[in-house]
Residue frames as qw, qx, qy, qz and C-alpha x, y, z in Angstrom:
[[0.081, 0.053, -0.946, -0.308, -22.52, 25.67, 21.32],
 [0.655, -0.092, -0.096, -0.744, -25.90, 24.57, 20.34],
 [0.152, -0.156, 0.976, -0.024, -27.45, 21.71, 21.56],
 [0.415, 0.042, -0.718, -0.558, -30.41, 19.40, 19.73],
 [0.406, -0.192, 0.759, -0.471, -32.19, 17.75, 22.15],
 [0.473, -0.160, -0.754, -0.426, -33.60, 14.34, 20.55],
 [0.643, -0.379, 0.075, -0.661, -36.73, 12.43, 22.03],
 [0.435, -0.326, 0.839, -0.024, -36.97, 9.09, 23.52],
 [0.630, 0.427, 0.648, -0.026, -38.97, 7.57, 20.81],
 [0.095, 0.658, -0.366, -0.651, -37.10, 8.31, 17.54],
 [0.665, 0.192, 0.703, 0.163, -38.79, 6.51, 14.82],
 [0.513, 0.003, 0.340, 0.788, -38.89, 7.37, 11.47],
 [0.305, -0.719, -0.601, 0.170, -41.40, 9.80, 11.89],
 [0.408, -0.859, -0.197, 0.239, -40.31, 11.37, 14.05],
 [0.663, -0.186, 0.344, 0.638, -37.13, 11.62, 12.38],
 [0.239, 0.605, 0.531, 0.542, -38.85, 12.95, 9.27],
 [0.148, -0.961, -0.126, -0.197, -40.45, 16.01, 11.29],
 [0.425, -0.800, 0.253, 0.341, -36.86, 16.98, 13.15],
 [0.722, 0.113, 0.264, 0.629, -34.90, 16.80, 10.13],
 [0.254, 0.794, 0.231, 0.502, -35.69, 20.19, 8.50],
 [0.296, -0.941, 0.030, -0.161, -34.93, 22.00, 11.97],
 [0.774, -0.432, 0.290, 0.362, -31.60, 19.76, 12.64],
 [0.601, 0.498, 0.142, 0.608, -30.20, 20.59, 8.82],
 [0.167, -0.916, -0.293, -0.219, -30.84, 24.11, 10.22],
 [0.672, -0.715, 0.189, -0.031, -29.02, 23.89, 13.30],
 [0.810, -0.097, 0.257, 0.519, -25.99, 21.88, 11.59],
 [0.521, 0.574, 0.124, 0.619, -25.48, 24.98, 9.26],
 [0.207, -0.883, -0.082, -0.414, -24.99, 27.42, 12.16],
 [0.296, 0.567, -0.698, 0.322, -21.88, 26.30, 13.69],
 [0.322, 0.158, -0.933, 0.016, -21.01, 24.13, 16.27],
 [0.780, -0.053, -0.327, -0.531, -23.77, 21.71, 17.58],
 [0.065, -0.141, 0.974, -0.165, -24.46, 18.98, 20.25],
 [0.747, -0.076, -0.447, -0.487, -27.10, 16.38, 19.23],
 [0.446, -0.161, 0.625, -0.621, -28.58, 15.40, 22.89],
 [0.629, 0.012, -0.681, -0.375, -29.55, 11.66, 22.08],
 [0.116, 0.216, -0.871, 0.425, -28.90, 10.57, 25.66],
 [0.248, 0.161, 0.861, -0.414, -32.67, 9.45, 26.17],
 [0.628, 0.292, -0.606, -0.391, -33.10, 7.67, 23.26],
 [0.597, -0.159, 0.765, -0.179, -34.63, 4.57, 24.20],
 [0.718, 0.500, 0.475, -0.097, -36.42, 3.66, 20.65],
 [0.145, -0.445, 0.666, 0.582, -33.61, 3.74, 17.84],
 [0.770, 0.550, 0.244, -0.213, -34.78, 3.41, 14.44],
 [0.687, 0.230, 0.453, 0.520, -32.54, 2.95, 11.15],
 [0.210, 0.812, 0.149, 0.524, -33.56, 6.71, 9.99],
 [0.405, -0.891, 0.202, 0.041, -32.43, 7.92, 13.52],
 [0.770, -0.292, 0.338, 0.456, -29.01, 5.99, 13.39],
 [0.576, 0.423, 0.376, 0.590, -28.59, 7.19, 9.61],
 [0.124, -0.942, -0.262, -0.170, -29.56, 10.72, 10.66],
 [0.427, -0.825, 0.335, 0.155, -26.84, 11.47, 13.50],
 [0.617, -0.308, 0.485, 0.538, -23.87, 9.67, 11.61],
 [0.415, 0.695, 0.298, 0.507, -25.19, 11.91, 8.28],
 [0.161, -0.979, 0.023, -0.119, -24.57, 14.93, 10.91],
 [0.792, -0.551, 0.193, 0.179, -21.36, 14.03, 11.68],
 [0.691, 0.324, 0.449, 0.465, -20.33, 13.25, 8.87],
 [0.310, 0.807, 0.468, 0.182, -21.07, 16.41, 7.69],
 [0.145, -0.800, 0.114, -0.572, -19.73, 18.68, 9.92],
 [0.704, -0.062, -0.600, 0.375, -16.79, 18.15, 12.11],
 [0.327, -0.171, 0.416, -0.831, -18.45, 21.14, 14.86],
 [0.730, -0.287, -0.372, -0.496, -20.98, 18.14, 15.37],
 [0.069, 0.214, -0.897, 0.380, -20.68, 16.07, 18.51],
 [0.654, -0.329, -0.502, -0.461, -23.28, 13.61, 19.16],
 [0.098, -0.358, 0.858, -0.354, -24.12, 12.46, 22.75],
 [0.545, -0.059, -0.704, -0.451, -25.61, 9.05, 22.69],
 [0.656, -0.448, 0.430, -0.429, -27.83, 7.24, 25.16],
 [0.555, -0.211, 0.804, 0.011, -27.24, 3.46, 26.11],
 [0.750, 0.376, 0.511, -0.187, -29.68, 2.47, 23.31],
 [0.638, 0.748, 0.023, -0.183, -28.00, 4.19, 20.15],
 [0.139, -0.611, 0.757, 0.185, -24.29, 3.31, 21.47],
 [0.525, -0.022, 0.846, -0.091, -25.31, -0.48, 21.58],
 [0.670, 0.722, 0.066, -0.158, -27.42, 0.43, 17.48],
 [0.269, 0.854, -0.421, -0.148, -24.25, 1.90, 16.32],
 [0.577, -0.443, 0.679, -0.099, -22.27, -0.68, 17.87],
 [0.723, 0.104, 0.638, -0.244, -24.06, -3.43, 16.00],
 [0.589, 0.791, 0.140, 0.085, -23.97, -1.35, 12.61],
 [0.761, 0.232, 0.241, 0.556, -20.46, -0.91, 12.77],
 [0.151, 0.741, 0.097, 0.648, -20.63, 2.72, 12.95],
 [0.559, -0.738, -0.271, 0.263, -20.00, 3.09, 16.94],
 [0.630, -0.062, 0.059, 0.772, -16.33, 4.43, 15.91],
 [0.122, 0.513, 0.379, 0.760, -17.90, 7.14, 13.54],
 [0.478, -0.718, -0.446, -0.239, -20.60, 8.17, 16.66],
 [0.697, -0.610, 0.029, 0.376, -17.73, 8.39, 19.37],
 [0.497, 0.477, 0.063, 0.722, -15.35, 10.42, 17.37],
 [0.325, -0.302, -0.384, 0.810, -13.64, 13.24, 19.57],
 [0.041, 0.822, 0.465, -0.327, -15.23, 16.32, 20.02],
 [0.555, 0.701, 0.253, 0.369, -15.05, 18.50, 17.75],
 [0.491, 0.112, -0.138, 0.853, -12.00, 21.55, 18.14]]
């Protein structure tokens, strides 16, 4: 399994410049998206990792304190925490 390592400061940015290598990475089987120190959640980061998911059920996201407690808020914690993938 691959694994993604995000930064701690994921704004949208930053988002913008790791998308092109994460699409990449999601089309190449299965995939862990290292969020776990995330401290600076943005809206393009939150939309980002629950668009990978979505996508592709060999995704598995692991989140730090800061994007559970995002997701949480947005309703989307369920979608983020979904089991690991088979």
């Amino acid at each position: 399994m691959q694994t993604f390592p995000l930064p701690p400061r994921c704004d949208r940015a930053t988002v913008e410049a790791l998308l092109p290598d994460l699409v990449a990475a999601v089309g190449t089987g299965p995939l862990t998206i290292d969020a776990a120190q995330v401290t600076h959640v943005s809206q393009a980061l939150l939309q980002l990792v629950i668009s990978a998911r979505k996508t592709s059920d060999t995704v598995r996201i692991v989140p730090s304190q800061a994007l559970s407690e995002i997701a949480r808020m947005a309703g989307l914690a369920a979608i983020l925490n979904e089991s690991e993938p088979a």
